[in-house]
N, C-alpha and C positions, 0 to 999 in steps of 0.2 A: 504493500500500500504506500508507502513508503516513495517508491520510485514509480506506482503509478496515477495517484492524486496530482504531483507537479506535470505527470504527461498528460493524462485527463485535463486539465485546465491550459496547457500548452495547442493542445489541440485544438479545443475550442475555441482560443483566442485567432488559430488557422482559420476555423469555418466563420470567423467573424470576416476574413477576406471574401470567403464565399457570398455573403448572404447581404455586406454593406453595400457593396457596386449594387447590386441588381436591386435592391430598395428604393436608392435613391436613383437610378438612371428608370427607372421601371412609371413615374410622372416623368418622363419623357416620349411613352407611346410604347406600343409593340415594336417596333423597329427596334429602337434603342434597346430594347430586351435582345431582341435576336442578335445582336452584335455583339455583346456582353456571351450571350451563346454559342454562339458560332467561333468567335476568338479564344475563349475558353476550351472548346472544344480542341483548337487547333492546339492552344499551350498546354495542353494535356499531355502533348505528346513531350514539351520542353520538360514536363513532373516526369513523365517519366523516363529521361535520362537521371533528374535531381534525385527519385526517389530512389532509383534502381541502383545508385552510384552511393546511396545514402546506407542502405540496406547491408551494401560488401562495407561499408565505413564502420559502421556501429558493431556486425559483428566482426570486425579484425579489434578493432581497440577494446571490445570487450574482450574479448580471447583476452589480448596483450592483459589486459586491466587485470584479468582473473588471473596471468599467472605472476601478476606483479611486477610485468615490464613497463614503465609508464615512460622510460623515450623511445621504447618502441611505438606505444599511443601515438605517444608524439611526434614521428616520422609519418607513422601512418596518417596522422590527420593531415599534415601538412599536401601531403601526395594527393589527396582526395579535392583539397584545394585546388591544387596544382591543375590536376585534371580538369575540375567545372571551371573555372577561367577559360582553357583551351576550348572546349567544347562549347561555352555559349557565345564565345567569340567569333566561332565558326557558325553558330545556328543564327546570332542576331543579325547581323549586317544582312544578311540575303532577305530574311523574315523584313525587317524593316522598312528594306528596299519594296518588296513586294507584297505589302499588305492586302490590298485592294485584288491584286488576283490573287490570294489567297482567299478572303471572301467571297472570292465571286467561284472558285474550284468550289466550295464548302456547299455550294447553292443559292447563296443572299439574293437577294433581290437588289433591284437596283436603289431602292431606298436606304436597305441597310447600307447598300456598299456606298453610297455616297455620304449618310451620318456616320457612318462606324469603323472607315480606314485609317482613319486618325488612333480610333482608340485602338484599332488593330496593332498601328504600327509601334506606336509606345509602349503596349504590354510585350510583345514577340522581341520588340528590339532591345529590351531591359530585361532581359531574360539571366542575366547574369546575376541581380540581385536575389532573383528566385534559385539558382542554381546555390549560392552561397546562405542564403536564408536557410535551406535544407539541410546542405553538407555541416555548417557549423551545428546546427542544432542534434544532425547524427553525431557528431564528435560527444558533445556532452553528454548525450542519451549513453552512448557507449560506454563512457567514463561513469557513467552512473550521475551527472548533474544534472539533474531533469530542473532543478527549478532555476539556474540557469537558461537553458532552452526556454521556458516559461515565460522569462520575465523579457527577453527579447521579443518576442511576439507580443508580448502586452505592449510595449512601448511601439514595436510596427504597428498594431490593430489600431492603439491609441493615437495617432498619428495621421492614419488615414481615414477615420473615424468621422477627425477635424476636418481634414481638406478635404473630403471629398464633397457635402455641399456646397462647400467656398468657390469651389473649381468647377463643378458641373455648373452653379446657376449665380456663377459672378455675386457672390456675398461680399458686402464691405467693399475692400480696395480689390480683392481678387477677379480676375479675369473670367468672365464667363463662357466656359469652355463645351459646355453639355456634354455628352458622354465620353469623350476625348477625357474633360477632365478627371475624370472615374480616374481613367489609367495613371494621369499622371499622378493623383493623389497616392494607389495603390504605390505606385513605383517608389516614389519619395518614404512612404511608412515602411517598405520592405529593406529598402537602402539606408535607413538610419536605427532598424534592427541590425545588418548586417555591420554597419559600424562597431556597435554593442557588443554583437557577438568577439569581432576582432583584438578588440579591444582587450576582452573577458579572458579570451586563449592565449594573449600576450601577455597577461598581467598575471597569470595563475588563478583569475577570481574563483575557481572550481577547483576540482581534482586532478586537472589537467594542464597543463602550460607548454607552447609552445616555443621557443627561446629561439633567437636567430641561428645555434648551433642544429637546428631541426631544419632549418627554410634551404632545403638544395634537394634537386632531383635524386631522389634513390631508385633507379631502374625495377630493380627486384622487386623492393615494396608496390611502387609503381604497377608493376606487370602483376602482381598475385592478385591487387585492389581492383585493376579491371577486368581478370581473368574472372574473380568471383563478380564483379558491380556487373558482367556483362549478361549473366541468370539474372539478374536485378532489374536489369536494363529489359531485356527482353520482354521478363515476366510482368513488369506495369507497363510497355511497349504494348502488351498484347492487349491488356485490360483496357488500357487506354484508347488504343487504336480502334477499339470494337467499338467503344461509347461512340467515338466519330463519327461510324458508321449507323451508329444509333441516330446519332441525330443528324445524318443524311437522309434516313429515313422517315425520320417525324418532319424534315423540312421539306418534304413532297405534298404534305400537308397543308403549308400555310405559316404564315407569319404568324397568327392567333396559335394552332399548334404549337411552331417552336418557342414560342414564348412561354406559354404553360409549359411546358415540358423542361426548361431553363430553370423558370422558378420552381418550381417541384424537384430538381434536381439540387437548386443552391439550400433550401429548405431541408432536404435530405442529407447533403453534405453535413450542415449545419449542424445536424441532430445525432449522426453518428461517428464524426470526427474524435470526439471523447472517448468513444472506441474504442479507436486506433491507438490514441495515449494507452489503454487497458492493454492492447496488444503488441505497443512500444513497450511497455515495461518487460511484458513475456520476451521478448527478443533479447531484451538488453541481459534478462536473467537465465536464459538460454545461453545465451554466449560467456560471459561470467561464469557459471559451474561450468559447463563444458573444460573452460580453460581453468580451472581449479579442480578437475578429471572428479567431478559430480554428474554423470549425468543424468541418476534418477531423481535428484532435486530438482534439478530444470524440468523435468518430465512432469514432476508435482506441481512445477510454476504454471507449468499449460494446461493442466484439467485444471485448474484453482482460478487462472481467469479465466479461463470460458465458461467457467459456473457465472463467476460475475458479468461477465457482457451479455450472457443469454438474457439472464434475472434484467438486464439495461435494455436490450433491442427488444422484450415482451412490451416495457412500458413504452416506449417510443411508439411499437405497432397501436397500442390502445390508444394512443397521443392522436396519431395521423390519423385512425379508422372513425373516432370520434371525432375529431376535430379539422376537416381538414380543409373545409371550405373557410371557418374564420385565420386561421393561419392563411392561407393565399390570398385572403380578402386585406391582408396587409399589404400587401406588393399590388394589385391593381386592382382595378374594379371593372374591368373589361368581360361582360361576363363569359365569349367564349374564352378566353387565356384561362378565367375562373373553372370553367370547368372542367379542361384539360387537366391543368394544375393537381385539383384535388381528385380528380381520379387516380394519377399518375400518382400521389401520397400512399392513397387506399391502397393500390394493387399488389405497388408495389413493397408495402410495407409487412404483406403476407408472407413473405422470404424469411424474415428480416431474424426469425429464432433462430433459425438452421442458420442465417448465415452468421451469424455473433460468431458458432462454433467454426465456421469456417476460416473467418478474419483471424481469431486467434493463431489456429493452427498452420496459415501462413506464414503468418511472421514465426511461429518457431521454426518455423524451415530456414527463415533468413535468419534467424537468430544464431541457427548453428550452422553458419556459413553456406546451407542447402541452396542456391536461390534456384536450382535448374528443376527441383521436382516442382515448386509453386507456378515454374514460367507452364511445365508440360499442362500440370492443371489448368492454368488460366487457358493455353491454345483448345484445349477441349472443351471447358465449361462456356468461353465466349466466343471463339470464330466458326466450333465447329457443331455447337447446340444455339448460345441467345441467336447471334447476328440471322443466321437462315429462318431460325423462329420466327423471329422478329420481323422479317419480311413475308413472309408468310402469313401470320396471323394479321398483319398490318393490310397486306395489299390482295392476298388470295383468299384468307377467309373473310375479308372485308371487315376487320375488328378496326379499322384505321390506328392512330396514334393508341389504345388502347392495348394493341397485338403488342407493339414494343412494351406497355409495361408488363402486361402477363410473363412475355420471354426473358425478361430480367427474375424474376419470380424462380421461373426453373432454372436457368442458368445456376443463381443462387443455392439452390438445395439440390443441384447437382456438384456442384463444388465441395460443400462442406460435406456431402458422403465422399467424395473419392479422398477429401482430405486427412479426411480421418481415419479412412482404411489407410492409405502409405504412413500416416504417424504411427500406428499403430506396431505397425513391422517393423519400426525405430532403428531403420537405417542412417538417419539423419545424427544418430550420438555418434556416429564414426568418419563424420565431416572433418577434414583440416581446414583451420585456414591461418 
């Protein structure tokens, strides 16, 4: 509890990125929602290089942490840096240049792509704050700081919190930017978290410190962090890549569609983000005993959260099945977006038991360095069951935007049985990394 109350409220302060843009840009019309979606969508794929690279990060410095090597951590974290620089340096410039056909590849219409290039280019091209907002926050997870991690996202969330009315609708002296300024506020709150965090790993603020004797290429380390971040890479590559495709398919719809379907999805983020903290800690304590050669402690760590996130994702189901038309009645009053919205709540919040146990038992896989079994699941649960469901129920059984949330539903509780049959065969205790 310990290590996952600081992750649980670190998390949450993440879905507060989710959930602030699309509130306030959302009094700017269905469009300005869809942009907000469709750009999202696309920087899904930027999380999951962050997350996947984050995954090999947390569990090598746990290893290190558990066998009490901490400038080993400290090489390691260093590399993991090294890498997202390179990499979103390479992904923003092109993204930047070419927002607008990226929009318009996505499907936008021509409304979105002329209100929403702006905000495209700003989040895609700043991708590097988000690449390091990540990585540093795995370091500390790894090293066991979780309230570390925490308290930078409160001062990013608190940060953009501020600007982002300022910037969307020109308050005060600020510039009124409308949905452009969305991005720029997020960018500026995740860049002055990533200061924080720098700051934090120079200084020692944690269990961890980085010294300028740590800041030079170590090949080796290097090669092992991407060899493992690249099951990392892949496996939220896949999950990510599939949403895409989700909402390629709900924007054959309509603008009203993909707009319900955005908020329903930032709503959803929102509420199970906290989760993920629950299943940050299992990772971090997975990789810890591992490298202190427990591995039936870590094993105990993974049934002990997924009893708690089950008992957490029941109440959320009750939350969204009861309530889910005044929950979206906060983000717009457009009644079709409204009733996309709270369907997509209801349907798909029917998964949500089975998948608590699924969420956990992924991250033990990245915990103990595994990331290649989670990626295999993900290519079967999402490319090779939701996404053909998904069009299916959507376009051939005529369910429209409905068919995609059903297919998320079994995707879901097809994941968490395959998951928990490979934990169970606890291949994963004889990981190196």
């Amino acid at each position: 509890m310990l290590l996952a109350i600081p992750m649980v409220l670190e998390m949450a302060m993440e879905s507060v990125f989710a959930v602030a843009d699309v509130f306030f840009v959302a009094k700017l019309g269905a469009d300005a929602v869809a942009t907000v979606g469709l750009t999202e969508s696309v920087l899904t794929l930027v999380y999951a290089v962050a997350i996947g690279l984050s995954m090999a990060t947390t569990a090598t410095i746990a290893r290190r942490v558990g066998e009490g090597d901490k400038d080993g951590a400290a090489r390691a974290g260093f590399q993991a840096i090294l890498i997202g620089v390179v990499l979103s340096v390479v992904v923003g410039l092109p993204a930047f240049l070419f927002a607008a056909d990226v929009l318009r590849l996505m499907g936008a219409e021509q409304g979105v792509i002329d209100i929403g290039s702006g905000y495209a280019a700003v989040l895609l091209g700043t991708n590097l704050v988000i690449m390091l907002l990540f990585l540093n926050n795995a370091i500390f997870r790894g090293a066991g700081d979780a309230v570390v991690a925490m308290k930078s996202l409160w001062l990013a969330n608190g940060i953009n919190l501020v600007l982002d009315p300022c910037l969307i609708f020109g308050l005060g002296f600020f510039p009124e930017m409308g949905v452009t300024g969305a991005a720029v506020a997020t960018a500026c709150g995740r860049g002055c978290g990533v200061v924080y965090q720098l700051v934090a790993l120079h200084r020692g603020a944690g269990r961890l410190r980085i010294l300028p004797a740590h800041m030079h290429l170590d090949p080796a380390v290097a090669w092992k962090l991407a060899r493992v971040s690249f099951g990392g890479i892949s496996q939220y590559l896949i999950g990510t890549a599939s949403w895409v495709g989700m909402v390629r398919i709900t924007a054959a719809f309509g603008s009203s569609a993909l707009a319900g379907y955005t908020i329903a999805v930032r709503i959803v983020v929102f509420a199970i983000l906290p989760s993920w903290g629950l299943c940050n800690a299992a990772a971090t304590l997975v990789g810890q005993n591992l490298g202190a050669g427990k591995p039936e402690r870590a094993e105990r760590a993974v049934w002990l959260t997924g009893t708690f996130n089950m008992v957490f994702m029941a109440l959320v189901t009750v939350v969204f099945v009861s309530l889910a038309e005044p929950m979206v009645g906060l983000f717009t009053e457009d009644v079709a977006v409204l009733a996309v919205a709270a369907e997509a709540l209801r349907v798909m919040s029917y998964g949500y038991v089975l998948y608590a146990w699924g969420m956990v038992l992924v991250q033990a896989f990245n915990g103990a360095g595994d990331t290649m079994t989670p990626t295999r699941v993900n290519l079967l649960c999402f490319w090779v069951i939701e996404l053909p469901l998904a069009w299916l129920l959507a376009h051939v059984a005529g369910l429209g935007p409905g068919g995609v949330f059903w297919a998320v539903v079994v995707a879901e509780t097809v994941l968490c049985l395959v998951a928990a049959w490979l934990f169970r065969k606890g291949l994963w205790k004889e990981r190196a990394v």
